[in-house]
N, C-alpha and C positions, 0 to 999 in steps of 0.2 A: 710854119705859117702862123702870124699872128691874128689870133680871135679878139672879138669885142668883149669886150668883161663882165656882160651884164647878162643874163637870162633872165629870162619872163615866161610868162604862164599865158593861155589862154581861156576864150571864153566859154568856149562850146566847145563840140564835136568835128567842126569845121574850121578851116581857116576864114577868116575874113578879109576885104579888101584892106580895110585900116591895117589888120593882123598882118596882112602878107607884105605889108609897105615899113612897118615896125621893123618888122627882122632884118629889112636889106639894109637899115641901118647898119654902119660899120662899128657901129658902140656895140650892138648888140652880137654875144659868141653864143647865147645858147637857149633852150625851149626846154619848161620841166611841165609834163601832163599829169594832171589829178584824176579825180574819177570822177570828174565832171566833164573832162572830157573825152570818158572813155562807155564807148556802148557797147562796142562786138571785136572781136580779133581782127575782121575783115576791114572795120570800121578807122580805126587807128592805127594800121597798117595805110590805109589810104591818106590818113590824116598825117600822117610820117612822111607821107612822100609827098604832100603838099607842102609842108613845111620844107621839105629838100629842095623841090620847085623854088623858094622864095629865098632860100641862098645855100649854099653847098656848106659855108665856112658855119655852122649851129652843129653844138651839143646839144642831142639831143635824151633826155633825161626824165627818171620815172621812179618812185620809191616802190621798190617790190620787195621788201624784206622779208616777206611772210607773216601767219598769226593779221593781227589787226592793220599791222602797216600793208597793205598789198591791194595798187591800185588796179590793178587788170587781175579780171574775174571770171569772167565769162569766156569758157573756152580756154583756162590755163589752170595749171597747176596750183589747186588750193595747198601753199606750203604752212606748214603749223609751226609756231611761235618759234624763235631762236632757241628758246629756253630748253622745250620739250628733244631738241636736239642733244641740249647739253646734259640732261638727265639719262638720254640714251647711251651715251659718252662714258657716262659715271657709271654706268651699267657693266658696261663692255665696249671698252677702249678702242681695240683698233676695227670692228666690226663700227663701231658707231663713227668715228671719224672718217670712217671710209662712205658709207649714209650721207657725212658733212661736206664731203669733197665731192660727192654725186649731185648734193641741192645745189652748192655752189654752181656746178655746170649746167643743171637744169633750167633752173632761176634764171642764169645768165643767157644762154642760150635760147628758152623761151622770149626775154626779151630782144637780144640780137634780131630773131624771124622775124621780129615786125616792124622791125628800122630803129630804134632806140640803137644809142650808144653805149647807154650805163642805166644802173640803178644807184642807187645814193644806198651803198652797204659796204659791207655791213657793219654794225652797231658793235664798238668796243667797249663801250661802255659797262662796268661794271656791276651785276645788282640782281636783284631776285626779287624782292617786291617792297623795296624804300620809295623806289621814285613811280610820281604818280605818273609819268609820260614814258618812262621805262620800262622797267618792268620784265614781262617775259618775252621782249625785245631783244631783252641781251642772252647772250648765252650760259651766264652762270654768276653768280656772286663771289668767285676764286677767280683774282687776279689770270693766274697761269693754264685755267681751264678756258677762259678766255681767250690767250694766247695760243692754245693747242686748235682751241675749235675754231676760231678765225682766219690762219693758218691754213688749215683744211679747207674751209668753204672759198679763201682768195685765191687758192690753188685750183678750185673747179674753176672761178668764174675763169682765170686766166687762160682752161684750158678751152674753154668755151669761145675766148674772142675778147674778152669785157674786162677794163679796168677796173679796181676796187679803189672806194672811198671809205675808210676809216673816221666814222663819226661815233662821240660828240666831243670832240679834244676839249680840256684835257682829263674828261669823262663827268658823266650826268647822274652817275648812279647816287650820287653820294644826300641826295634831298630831297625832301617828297612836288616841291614845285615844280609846274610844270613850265616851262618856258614861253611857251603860246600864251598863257592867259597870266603871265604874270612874269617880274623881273627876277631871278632866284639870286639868294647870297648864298655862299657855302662857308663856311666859317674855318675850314681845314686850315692846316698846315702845310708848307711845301713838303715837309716829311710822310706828311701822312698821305697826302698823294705819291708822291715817287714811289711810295712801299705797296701802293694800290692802284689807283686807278690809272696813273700816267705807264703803267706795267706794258699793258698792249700795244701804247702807240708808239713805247719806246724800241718794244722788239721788234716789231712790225714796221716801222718806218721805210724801212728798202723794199718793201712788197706794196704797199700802198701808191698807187698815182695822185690820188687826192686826200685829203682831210679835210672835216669842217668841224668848226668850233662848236663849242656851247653858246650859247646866250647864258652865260650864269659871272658873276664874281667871286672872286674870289679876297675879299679885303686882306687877308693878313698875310697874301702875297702880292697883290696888284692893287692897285685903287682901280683899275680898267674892267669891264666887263672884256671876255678874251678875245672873241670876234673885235673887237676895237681897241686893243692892247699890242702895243708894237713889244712888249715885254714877251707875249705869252707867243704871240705867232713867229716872230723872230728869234729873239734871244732862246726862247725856248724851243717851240719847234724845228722852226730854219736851223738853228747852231747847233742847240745842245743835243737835240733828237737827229739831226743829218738829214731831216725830210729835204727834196728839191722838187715833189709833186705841185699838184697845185691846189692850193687854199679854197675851197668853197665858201662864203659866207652865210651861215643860216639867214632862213628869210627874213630878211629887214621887215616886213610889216608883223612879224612876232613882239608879241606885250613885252617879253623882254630883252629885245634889240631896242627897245622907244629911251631906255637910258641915255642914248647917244642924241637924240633931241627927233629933228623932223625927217623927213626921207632923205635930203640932203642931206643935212648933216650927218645920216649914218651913214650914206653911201660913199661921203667924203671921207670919215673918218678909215671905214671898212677900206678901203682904195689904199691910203693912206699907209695904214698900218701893216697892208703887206696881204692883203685878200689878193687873188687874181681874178677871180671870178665874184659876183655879188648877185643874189635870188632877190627879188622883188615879184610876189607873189601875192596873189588876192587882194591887192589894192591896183588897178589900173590907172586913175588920179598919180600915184604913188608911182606906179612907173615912168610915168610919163613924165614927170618931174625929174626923175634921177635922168632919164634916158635925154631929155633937155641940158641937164648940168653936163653931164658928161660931154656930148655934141658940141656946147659950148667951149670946154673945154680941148677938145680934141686929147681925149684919153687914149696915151699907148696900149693898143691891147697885150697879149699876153702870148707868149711862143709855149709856153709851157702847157693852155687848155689841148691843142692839139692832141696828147700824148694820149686824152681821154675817148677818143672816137672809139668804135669798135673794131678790133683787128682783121674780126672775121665775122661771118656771119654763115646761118643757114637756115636753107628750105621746108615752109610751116612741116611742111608732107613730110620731107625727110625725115624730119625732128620726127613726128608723131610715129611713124614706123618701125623706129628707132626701138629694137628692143630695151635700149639702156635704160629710156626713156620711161616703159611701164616698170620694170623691175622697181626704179626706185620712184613710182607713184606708189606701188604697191606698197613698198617697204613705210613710208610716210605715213601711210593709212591707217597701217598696224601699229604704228607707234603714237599716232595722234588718238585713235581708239583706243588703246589701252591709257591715254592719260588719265 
């Protein structure tokens, strides 16, 4: 079945009349909640199934990666940074990978209970503490330890129900900008990425359902920033990596998506170059504008967002029950106190 290409965000805790009339738009394939629109488990479970109420065909979507990125609080699983995982890792290999492939199901599965489809995870990005928005995000500054620990956690989410997204193609670690508050260069080399950070998205490619780009360029191999490079999404990921998931675009109203010019123009370009799906976030104005062009247009949606629903799902109760459940809070606790 084909989705609308566009996700949006809301304002509150609540759907609204305007909110519930937005989504049945046929443009519109998906909803991502922040933690502004997040109060209680009970809360956004209910908010989940209003949003279902206003059309069946929405991705519904949430960053819960753990450490600092991790929208739902109250009532879930405080997980500790990617990083702290990958130091356990380096510890004791297959004890710790095993821990990684537990969060993965955890993580996922908590989200599943409350109607979400997906979290936006995990982070392949390479780095330990270059990038100022990265950070202890990623799981490790070794290419390959990357690829071991990520591996492991898409292996929980997938047993949990939950598709994985492999961000920030084609990797964020490499400079201290952060992409929200500014437009990054990276000044590499095609060489010097392929032997680095392009490492995870290349192994990983057949395990991942989505990707989404950086907002970063790359001059002395694209003149494009990569979310708006038919170079970087196509030629490179579609072809030379084998991906056939689907494309997320970071959010257009990030400081450095604003290269591509105004809400249109990025969401034209993003379309364009091979995005499937495109986030238009915290700017309403900003939506509404892209969600008008599109309508205008009558944009084919996309057979491929489907693939991202949640397979499975389960019962808050059961979950909580669930001896698997405390063993590896427990184990988490131990390892985020001894950090």
């Amino acid at each position: 079945m084909a989705y609308g290409r566009l996700m949006l965000d809301l304002a509150g805790t609540e759907l609204t009349a305007e909110e519930r009339q937005l989504l049945q738009s046929p443009q519109v394939g998906g909803v991502i909640l922040f933690a502004r629109n997040i109060h209680s488990r009970e809360q956004v479970t209910e908010l989940n199934v209003q949003i279902r109420q206003a059309s069946d065909n929405l991705l519904i979507a949430v960053d819960q990666e753990g450490g600092r990125v991790q929208r739902l609080r109250d009532g879930f699983t405080c997980f500790p940074p990617m990083q702290v995982l990958g130091d356990t890792v380096a510890q004791n290999r297959e004890a710790g990978l095993q821990l990684v492939r537990d969060t993965g199901w955890l993580m996922a599965s908590e989200v599943l209970a409350c109607g979400f489809d997906i979290s936006f995870a995990p982070v392949l990005d390479v780095d330990r503490d270059t990038s100022s928005i990265i950070g202890d995000r990623a799981f490790s500054d070794q290419p390959e330890m990357v690829i071991a620990l990520a591996q492991a956690f898409i292996e929980g989410m997938h047993e949990a129900g939950m598709a994985a997204t492999g961000k920030h193609f084609p990797g964020h670690g490499g400079i201290v900008a952060d992409s929200h508050l500014e437009a990054p260069v990276d000044p590499r080399s095609w060489q010097q990425l392929m032997d680095h950070d392009l490492k995870p998205f290349a192994a990983l490619s057949k395990l991942l359902k989505g990707v989404m780009p950086a907002h970063i360029t790359f001059p002395a191999i694209d003149a494009h920033s990569v979310g708006f490079s038919a170079f970087w999404l196509q030629q490179v990921l579609r072809q030379q990596l084998g991906f056939d998931g689907v494309i997320f675009s970071d959010d257009l109203s990030m400081k450095g998506a604003d290269v591509a010019g105004g809400y249109i123009d990025k969401a034209q370009l993003a379309l364009d170059c091979g995005c499937d799906m495109i986030l238009v976030c915290n700017c309403p104005e900003g939506a509404i504008e892209v969600l008008d062009m599109m309508e205008r247009q009558s944009v084919a949606g996309s057979d491929r967002i489907a693939s991202m629903r949640g397979s499975k799902s389960v019962d808050w109760d059961s979950l909580c029950a669930d001896p698997r459940r405390q063993q590896i809070i427990q184990l988490l606790e131990e390892i985020s106190g001894s950090k």
